[in-house]
N, C-alpha and C positions, 0 to 999 in steps of 0.2 A: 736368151733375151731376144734374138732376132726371129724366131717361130714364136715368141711372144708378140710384137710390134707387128707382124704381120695378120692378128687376130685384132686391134683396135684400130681406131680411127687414123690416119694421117693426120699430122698437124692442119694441113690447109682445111682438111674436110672437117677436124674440131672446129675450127674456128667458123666456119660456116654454119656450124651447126649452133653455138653459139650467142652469133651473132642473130638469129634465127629468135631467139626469145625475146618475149614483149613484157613490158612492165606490167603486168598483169595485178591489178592492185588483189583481187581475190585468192589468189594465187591455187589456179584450180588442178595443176601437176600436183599441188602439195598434199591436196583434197583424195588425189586416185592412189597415194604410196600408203599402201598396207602397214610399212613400218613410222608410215609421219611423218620422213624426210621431204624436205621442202628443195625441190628441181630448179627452182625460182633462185634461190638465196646460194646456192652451190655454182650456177650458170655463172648469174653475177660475179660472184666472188671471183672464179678464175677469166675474167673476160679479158683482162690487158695480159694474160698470160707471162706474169713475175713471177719468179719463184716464190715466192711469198705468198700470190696469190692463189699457188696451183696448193699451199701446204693448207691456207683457213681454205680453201673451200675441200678439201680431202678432210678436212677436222670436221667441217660441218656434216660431210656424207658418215664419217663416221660415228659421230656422237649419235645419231638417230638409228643407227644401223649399222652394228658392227660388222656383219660383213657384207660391206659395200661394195667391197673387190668381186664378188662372188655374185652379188646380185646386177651387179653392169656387165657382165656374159650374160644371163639367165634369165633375166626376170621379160616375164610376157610382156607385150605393146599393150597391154587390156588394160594395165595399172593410168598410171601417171600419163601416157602418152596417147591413152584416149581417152585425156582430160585437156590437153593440150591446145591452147585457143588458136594453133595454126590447124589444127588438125583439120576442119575443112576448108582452109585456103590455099596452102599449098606444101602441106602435109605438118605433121607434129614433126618437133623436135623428136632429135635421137637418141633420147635422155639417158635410158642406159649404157648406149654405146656413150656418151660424153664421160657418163659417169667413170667410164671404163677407163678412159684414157686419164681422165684427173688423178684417178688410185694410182695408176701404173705412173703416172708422170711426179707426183711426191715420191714413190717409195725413187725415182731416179734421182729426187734433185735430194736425197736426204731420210729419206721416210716418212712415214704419215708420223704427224706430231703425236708426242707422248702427254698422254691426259693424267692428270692431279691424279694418285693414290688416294681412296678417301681411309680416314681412321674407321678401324674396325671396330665392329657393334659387340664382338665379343660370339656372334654365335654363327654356327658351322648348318651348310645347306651339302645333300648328296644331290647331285645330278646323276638319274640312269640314261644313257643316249649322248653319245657327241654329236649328232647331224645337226642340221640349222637350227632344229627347236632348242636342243639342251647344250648347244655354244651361247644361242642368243641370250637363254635365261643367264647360262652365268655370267656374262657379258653386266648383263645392268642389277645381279643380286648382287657382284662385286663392289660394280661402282656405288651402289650404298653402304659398303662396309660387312656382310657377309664373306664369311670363310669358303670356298665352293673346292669341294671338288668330284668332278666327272668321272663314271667308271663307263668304259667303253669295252664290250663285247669283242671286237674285230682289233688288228693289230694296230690300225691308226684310226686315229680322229676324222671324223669328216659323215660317217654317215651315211646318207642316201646320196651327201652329194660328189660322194666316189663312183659313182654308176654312171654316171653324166660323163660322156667322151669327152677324152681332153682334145680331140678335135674342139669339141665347142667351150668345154671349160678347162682351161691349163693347171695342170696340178699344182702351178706356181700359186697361183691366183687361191688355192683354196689352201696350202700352209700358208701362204700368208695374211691373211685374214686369220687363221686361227692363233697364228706368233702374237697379231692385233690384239687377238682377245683375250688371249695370258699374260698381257701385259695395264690390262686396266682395273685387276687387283688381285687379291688372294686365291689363284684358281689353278686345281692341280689337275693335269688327266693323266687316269691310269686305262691303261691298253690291257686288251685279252683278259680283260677281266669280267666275266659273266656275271651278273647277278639274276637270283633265281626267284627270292623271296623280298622284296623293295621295302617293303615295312619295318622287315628284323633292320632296315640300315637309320632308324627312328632309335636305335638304344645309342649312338653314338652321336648322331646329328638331331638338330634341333627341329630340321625339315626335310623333306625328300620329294624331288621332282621327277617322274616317270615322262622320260620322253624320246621311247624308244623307236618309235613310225609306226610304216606299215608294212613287214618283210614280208609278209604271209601274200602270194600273190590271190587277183581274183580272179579265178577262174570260170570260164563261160558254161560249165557242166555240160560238154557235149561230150561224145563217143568219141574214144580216143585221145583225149586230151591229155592222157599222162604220157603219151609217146613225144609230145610239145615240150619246148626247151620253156622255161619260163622267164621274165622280163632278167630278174632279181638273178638268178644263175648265169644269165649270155652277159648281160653287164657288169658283172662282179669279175667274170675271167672270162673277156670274149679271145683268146689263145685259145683256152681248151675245144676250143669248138673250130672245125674247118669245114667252112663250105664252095663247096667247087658246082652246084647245080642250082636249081630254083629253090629259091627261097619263101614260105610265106609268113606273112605278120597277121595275126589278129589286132585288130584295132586303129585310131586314127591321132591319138595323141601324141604328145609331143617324146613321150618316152617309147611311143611307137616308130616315132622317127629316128631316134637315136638308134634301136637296136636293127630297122631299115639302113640306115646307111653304114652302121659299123659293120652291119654283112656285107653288105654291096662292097668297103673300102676293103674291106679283110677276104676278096675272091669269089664270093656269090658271082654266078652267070648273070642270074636279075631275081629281082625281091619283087613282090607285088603286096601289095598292103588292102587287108581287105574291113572297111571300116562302113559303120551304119550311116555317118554321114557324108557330103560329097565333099571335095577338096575346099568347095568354096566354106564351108561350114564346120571344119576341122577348126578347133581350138589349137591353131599353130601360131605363129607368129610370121609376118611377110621374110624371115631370114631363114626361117625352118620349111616354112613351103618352099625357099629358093632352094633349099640343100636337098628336098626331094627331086626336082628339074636337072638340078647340074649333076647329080650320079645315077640320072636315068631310074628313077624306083616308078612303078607301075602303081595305080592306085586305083581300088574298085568300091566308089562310092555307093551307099544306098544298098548296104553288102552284107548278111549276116552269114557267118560258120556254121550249118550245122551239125556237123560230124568232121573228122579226122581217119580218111578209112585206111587201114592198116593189112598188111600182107606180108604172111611170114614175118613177122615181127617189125617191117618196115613201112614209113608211112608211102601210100601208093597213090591217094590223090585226097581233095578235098572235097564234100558235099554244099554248094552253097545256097542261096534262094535271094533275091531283092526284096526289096522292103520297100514300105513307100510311110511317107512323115504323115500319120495324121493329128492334126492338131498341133499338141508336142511329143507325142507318142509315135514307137515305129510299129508297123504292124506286117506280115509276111503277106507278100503278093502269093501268085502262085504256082509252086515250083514246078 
């Protein structure tokens, strides 16, 4: 619990953050949340911080989005917070870190409240996939009274969003949102259970939900690229892997960052990151560009791959060239 507290807000800085929200009659946070959770009505709720208040506004983040806990780590500044009417005066609220600290501050005083069982309609739904899409579904085919249950491929539940460092997302935070979501109706998951053929699961169920991601990585088709560790392998078991020299990244996102710093934390000398756009234009978020500064990752904007040159079977260096933006297009300088 204390490597937990030490990942959200302090009290005093909730409460600035907080205090920070305007009665926004439009309410344009509510406007940017992909799932419809309203920033506005959950602020509110916990602002005199009662226990009571900290449990309706956890009800409120939950009922829109079951997993709330998981999305107050994770979710981009792109949403809600830049819809945020401080946003050009003297910054947006920190709405997922607020959000962060309400989830973790109910399950302290109590748990997030337990929502109505609804009666069952009588008919049974398969989910393929436990990651966020096939928790979410069963999550709200429950609470209308569907039978659900999940068959998951891998030994636990969770998906893509076990790849995600528990530096930045705690394993806590992602069983418990899914305890959340087995508890808001008829929903079973079964582990290590592959399905190959999703249709034959239509003779038993009355519907069938395919919502398995995207594990097949993309790859850049350059020379050499099978000698490359790939995203979905280093962050499934970054253990199997030790690096003690230079490290490089293709790419500038934010799962580029993760597998960036989990080398750098895990012994890499230095990572360098090598992405088409510049740091100022990375789809990161202002807490993921600070986590590339504070463990020293090198970053070479405006930067394509084009080869992986290999020797003796090991990789010996990288071939690169600059690119420069036209339009919205990148196109190769010359190398």
């Amino acid at each position: 619990m204390a490597e937990l507290s030490k990942k959200i807000l302090t009290e005093m800085q909730f409460k600035n953050e907080v205090l920070k929200c305007e009665y926004c009659e439009e309410r344009p946070c509510k406007d940017g949340c992909p799932a419809g959770c309203s920033p506005f009505d959950f602020i509110m709720a916990s602002r005199l911080m009662e226990k009571q208040d900290f449990l309706r506004a956890a009800a409120i983040i939950m009922k829109n989005n079951p997993l709330g806990g998981i999305c107050g780590f994770v979710c981009p500044d792109r949403h809600c917070m830049a819809k945020c009417s401080r946003r050009d005066f003297d910054g947006s609220v920190k709405i997922p870190e607020v959000q962060a600290y309400i989830i973790q501050k109910a399950k302290e005083l109590g748990g997030i409240p337990e929502f109505l069982k609804p009666r069952s309609n009588g008919k049974k739904v398969a989910i393929v996939g436990s990651g966020p899409a096939g928790l979410s579904c069963a999550a709200f085919l429950a609470q209308k009274g569907f039978k659900v249950k999940i068959y998951e491929e891998k030994k636990k539940p969770g998906g893509a969003l076990n790849l995600i460092p528990d530096f930045r997302l705690p394993r806590r935070v992602i069983e418990g949102d899914i305890e959340f979501v087995k508890t808001l109706g008829d929903i079973e998951i079964e582990t290590g259970k592959k399905i190959d053929r999703a249709f034959e699961l239509l003779e038993e169920y009355d519907a069938v939900v395919v919502a398995v991601g995207l594990w097949q990585p993309v790859l850049p088709g350059i020379k050499g690229e099978e000698k490359a560790i790939t995203m979905v392998d280093y962050l499934s078991n970054p253990k199997k892997y030790k690096f003690t020299g230079k490290v490089a990244v293709i790419g500038g996102g934010a799962t580029a960052v993760d597998c960036a710093v989990t080398a750098k934390k895990r012994g890499a000398k230095s990572v360098e990151m090598f992405a088409l756009e510049t740091l100022a234009e990375m789809p990161l978020t202002e807490k993921e560009k600070q986590e590339l500064f504070e463990n020293g990752i090198e970053v070479s904007g405006r930067t394509t791959v084009l080869s992986i040159n290999v020797k003796k079977g090991k990789i010996l260096n990288l071939k690169t060239a600059k690119v420069k933006l036209v339009g919205k297009k990148f196109s190769l300088k010359d190398i």
